[in-house]
C-alpha positions in Angstrom: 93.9 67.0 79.3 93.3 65.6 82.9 96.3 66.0 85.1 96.4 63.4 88.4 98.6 66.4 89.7 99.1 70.4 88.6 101.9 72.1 91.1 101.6 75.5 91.4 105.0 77.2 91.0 108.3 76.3 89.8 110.9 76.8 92.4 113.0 74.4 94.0 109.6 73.4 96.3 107.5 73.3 93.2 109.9 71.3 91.1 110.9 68.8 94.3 106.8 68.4 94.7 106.4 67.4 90.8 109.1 64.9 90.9 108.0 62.9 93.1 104.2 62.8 91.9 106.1 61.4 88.3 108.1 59.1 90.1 104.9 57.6 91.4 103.2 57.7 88.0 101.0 60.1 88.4 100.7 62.4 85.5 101.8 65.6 86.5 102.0 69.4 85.0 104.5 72.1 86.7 102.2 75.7 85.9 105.0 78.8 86.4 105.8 81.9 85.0 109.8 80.8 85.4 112.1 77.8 86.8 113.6 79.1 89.7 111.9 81.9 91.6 114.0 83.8 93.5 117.0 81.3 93.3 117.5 82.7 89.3 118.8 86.3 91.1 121.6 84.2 93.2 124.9 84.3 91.2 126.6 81.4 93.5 124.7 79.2 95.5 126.9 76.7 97.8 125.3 75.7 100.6 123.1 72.9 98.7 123.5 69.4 99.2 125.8 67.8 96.9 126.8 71.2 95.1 130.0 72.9 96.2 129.4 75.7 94.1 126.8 76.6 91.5 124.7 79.7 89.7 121.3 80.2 90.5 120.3 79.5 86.4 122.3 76.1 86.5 120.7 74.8 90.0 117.5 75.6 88.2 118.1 74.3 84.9 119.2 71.1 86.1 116.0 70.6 88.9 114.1 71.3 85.7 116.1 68.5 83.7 115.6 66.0 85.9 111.9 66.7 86.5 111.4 66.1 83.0 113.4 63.0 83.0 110.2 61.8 84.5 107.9 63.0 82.6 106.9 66.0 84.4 105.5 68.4 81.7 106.0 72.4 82.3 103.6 75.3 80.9 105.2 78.7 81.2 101.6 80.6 82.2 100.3 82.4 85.4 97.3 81.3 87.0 95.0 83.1 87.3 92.1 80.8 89.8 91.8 77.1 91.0 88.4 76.3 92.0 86.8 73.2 92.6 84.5 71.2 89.8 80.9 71.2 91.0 80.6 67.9 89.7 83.1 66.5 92.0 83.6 68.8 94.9 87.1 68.2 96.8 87.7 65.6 93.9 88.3 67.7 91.0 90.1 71.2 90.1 89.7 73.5 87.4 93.2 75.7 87.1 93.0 78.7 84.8 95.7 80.5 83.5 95.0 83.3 80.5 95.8 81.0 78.4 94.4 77.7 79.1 92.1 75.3 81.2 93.9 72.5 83.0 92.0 70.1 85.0 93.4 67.8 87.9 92.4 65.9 91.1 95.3 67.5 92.8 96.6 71.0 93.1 99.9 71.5 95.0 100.5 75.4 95.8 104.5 76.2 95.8 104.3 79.4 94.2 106.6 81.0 97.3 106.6 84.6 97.1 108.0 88.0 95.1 110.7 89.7 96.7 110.0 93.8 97.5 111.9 96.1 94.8 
């Protein structure tokens, strides 16, 4: 399937970016290995806007809720490489994860990073 958008990560940046490419129609695919990054370890977050006080889990579960009120479809997979079609260089992306192909004409990279044990 051809995706006008494949976002690289599903944290709060990686969720934000995927709503707004649904809201403008585009067809979009969220490609993580969980909903949340590093927010899932906080116990009680309250110092977001609009929340007094809220787990980690919940704030994710309900930025994943809303994403998909829009249509934004979700694939629980790591990627593995993004590189560029030669047929359309700069135009069109292959993104591999073990399990699949995806292509898209955009890839948005949100992935964040993994915390040292």
């Amino acid at each position: 399937m051809l995706y006008d958008t494949v976002v690289v990560g599903g944290s709060a940046a990686g969720i934000a970016a995927a709503l707004y490419s649904a809201r403008q129609g585009l067809k979009t695919l969220v490609l993580t290995k969980d909903i949340g990054g590093q927010m899932l370890l906080t116990n009680e977050i309250q110092n977001y806007p609009g929340i007094i006080n809220i787990t980690g889990f919940d704030l994710a579960t309900k930025f994943r809720e809303q994403a998909e009120l829009y249509g934004v479809d979700f694939a629980y997979e790591e990627v593995i490489s993004v590189d560029e079609e030669k047929e359309c260089p700069g135009l069109c992306f292959n993104v591999r994860t073990a399990e699949k192909e995806y292509n898209t004409t955009t890839v948005i990279l949100a992935f964040g990073k993994t915390p040292k044990d």
